[in-house]
C-alpha positions as CSV (number, residue, x, y, z in Angstrom):
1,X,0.0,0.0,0.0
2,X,1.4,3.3,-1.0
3,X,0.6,6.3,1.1
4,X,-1.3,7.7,-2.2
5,X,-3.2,5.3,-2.3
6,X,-7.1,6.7,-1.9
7,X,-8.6,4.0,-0.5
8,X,-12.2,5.3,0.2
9,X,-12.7,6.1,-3.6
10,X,-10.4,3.2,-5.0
11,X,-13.1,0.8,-3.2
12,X,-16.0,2.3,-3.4
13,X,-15.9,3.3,-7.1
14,X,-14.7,-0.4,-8.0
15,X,-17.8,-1.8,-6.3
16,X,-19.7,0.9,-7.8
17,X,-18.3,-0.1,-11.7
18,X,-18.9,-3.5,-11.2
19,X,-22.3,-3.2,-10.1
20,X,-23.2,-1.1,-13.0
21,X,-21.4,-3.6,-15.6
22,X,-23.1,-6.6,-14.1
23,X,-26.5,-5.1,-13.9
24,X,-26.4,-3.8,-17.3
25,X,-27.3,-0.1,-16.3
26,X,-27.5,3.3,-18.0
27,X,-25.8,6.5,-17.1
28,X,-28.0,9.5,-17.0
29,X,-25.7,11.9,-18.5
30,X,-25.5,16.0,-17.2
31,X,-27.1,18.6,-19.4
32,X,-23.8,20.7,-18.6
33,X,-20.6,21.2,-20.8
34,X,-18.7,20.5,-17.5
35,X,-18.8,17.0,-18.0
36,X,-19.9,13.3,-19.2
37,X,-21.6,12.7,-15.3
38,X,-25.1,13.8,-13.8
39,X,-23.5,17.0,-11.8
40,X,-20.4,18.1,-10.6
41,X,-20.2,20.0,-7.1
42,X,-18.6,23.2,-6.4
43,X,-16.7,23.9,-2.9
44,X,-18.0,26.7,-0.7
45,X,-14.7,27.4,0.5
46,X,-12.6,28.0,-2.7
47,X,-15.2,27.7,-6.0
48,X,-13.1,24.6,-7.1
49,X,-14.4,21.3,-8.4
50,X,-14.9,19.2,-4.8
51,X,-16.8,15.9,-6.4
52,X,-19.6,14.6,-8.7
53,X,-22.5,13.2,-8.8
54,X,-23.7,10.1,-11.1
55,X,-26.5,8.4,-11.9
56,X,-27.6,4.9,-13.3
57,X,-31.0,3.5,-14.1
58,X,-32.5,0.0,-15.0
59,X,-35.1,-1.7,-16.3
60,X,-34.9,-5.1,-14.2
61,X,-34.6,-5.3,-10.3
62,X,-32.6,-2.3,-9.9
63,X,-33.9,1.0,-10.7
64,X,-31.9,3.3,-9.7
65,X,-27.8,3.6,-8.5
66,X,-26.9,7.1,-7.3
67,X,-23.1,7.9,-6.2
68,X,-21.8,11.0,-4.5
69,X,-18.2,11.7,-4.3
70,X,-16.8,14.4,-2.1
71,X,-13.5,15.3,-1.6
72,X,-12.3,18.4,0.1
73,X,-8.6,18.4,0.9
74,X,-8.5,21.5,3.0
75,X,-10.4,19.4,6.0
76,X,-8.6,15.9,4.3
77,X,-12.1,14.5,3.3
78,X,-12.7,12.3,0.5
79,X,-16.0,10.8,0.9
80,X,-17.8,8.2,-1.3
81,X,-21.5,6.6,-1.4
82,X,-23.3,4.2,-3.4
83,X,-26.9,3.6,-2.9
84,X,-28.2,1.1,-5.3
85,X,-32.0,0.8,-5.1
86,X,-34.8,-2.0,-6.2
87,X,-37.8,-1.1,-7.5
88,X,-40.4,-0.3,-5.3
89,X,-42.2,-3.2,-5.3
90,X,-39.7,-5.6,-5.0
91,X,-38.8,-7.9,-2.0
92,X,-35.1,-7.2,-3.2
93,X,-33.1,-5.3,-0.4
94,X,-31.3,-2.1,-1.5
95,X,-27.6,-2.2,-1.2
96,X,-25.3,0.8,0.1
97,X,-21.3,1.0,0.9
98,X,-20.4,4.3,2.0
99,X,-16.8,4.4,1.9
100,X,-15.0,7.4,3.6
101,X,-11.4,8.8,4.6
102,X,-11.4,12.0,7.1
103,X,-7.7,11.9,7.4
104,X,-6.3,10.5,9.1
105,X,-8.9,7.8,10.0
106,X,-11.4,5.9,7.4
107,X,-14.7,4.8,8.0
108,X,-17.1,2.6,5.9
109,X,-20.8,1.5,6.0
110,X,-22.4,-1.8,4.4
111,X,-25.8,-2.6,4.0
112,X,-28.6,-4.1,2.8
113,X,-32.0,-2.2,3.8
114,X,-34.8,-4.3,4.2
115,X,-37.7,-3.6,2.4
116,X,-40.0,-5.6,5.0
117,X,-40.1,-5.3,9.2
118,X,-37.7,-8.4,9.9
119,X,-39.6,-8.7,13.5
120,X,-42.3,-10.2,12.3
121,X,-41.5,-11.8,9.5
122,X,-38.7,-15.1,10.2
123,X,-38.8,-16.4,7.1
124,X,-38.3,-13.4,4.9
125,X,-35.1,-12.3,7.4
126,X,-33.9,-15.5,7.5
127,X,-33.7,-15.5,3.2
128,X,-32.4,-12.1,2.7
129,X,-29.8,-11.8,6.1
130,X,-29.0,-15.6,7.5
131,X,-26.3,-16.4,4.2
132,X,-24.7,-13.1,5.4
133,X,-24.8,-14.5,9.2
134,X,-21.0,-15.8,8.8
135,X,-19.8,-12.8,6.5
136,X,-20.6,-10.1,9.2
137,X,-19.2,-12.1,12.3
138,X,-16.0,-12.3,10.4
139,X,-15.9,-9.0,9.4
140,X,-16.8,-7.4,12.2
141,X,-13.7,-8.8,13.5
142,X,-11.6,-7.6,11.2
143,X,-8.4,-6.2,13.0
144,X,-7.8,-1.9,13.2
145,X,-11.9,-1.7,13.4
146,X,-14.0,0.1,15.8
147,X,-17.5,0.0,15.6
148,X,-19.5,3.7,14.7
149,X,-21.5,5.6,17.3
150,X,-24.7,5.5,15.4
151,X,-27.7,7.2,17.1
152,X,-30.7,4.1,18.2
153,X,-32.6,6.3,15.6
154,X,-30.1,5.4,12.8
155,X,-30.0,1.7,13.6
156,X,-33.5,1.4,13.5
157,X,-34.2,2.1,10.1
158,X,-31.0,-0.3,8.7
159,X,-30.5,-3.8,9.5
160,X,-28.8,-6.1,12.4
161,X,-26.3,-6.9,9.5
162,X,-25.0,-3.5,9.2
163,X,-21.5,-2.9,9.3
164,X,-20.5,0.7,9.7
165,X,-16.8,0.9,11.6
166,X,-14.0,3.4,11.7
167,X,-10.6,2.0,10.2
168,X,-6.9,2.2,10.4
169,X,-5.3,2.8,7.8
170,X,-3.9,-0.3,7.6
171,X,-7.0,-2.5,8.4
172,X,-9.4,-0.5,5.5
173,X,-8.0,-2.7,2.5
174,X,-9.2,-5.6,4.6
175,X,-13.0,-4.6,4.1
176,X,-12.9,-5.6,0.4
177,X,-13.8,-9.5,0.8
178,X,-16.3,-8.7,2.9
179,X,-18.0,-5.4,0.6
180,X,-17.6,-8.2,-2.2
181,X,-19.5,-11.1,-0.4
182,X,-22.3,-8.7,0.8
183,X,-22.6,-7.3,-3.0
184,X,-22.5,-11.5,-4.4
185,X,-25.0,-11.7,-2.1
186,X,-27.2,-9.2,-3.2
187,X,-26.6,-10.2,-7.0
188,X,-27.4,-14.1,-6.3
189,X,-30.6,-12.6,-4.3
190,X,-31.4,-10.2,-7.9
191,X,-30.8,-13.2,-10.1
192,X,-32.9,-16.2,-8.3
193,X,-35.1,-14.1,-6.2
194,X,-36.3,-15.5,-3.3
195,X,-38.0,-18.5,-1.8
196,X,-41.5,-19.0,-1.9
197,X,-42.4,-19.4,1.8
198,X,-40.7,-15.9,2.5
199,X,-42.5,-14.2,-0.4
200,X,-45.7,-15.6,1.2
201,X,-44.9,-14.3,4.5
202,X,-44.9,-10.6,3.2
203,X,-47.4,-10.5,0.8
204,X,-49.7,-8.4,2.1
205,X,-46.8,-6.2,2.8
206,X,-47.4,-2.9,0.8
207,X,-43.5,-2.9,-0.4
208,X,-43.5,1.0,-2.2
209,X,-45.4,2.5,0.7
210,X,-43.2,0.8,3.1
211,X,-40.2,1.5,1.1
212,X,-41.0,5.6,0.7
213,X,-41.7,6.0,4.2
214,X,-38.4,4.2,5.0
215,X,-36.7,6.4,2.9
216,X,-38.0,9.5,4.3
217,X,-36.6,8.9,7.1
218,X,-33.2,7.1,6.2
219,X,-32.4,10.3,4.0
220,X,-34.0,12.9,6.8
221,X,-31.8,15.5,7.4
222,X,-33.1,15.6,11.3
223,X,-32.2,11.9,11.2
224,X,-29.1,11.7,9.6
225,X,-26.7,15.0,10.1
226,X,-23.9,13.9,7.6
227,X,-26.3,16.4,5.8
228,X,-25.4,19.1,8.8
229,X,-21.6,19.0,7.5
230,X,-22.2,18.6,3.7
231,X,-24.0,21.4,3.3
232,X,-21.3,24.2,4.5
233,X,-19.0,22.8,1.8
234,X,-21.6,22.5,-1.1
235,X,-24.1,24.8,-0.7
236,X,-27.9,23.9,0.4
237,X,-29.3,23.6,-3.0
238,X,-26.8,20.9,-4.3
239,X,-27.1,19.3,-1.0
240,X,-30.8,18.8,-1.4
241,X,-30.7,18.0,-4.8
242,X,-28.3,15.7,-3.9
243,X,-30.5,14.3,-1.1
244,X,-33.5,13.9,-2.7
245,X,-32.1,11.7,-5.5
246,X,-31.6,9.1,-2.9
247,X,-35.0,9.7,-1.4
248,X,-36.8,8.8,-4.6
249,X,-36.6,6.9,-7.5
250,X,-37.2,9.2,-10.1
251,X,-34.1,11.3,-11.6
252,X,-34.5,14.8,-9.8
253,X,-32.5,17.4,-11.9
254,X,-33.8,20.8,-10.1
255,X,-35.4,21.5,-7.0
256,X,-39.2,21.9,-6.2
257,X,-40.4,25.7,-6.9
């Protein structure tokens, strides 16, 4: 490892072309001559270039990947999210890794939402979460980690398989097999869907409504205040505009009058 080496991004953006390569998705392109993706963001502190946003749809499963990449050197911040989302009636979980680096420490948080309340439904957690059971204890494990101060608000609206962790240095490499098994995972789930008995357990589920009202709160600014520090470095349009492409599934490209 050299000391160059960007870690947050290198991972994250890997995952994040892989993804988009094995589910066949489509870049929504910008409607600027800055460049090929969706937007580019601007820092509040010196008008330079700080990151970028893109944007991939489907026709299958997946609907809709959105990635924000922010990197600010002056406070040593190079931050980097993918949300991939299923469509909103599907049983499929949606998958995030948010990969991060606030010099000097890194920090990372895997996922797969559930798109149905895992309390009362056995079978349907026991599909989508038990072939990750193994994955996470290992992970969790993983040497140089220490688990994130997340609010009982946060971890409410995730799963009991979350991993979100500060890193050494040394020990955020060492994510990688796990990001990869949690993402196979996903893909074998996408591919063969899931077993009868679970899809019978949650079919009188409504998945959409569920699934907005989950997001409303996951991407809450009172919920989740990574929203508090972006916006000082990006302004409080982009952030919103940023925010509410994750909240819903269409393609938002200017805010509400």
């Amino acid at each position: 490892m050299t000391e160059d080496t960007r870690w947050a991004y290198k991972l994250n953006t890997e995952k994040l072309e892989e993804l988009v390569k094995r589910a066949g998705l489509t870049e929504v392109e910008g409607t600027s001559d800055e460049g090929p993706y969706f937007a580019y963001l601007k820092s509040q502190l010196d008008g330079k270039e700080c990151g970028y946003t893109r944007i991939f749809t489907g026709e299958g499963e997946i609907t809709k990947v959105v990635y924000h990449g922010l990197w600010v050197d002056q406070i040593g911040l190079d931050s980097n999210m993918i949300f991939a989302f299923t469509r909103p009636e599907s049983p499929i979980s949606h998958w995030i890794f948010d990969s991060v680096q606030n010099k000097p420490v890194y920090a990372f948080h895997l996922d797969l939402i559930p798109r149905a309340d895992m309390a009362a439904n056995l079978k349907y957690m026991d599909a989508v979460y038990g072939p990750l059971t193994d994955t996470f204890e290992s992970g969790r494990k993983t040497e140089g980690l220490t688990e994130a101060q997340l609010s009982p608000r946060q971890r409410s609206i995730m799963s009991q398989w979350m991993l979100a962790y500060r890193a050494t240095e040394e020990a955020y490499p060492m994510i990688d097999p796990t990001v990869q098994a949690y993402l196979d995972h996903w893909f074998d789930m996408l591919d063969n869907g899931l077993p009868q008995d679970a899809l019978d357990e949650i079919k009188d589920v409504d998945l959409a409504a569920r699934d907005a009202a989950n997001r409303s709160i996951i991407f809450n600014r009172e919920v989740d205040h990574v929203w508090d520090m972006v916006t000082p470095l990006i302004g409080q349009d982009v952030s919103e505009l940023m925010r509410l492409n994750l909240e819903f599934n269409e393609v938002i490209t200017e805010l509400p009058a």
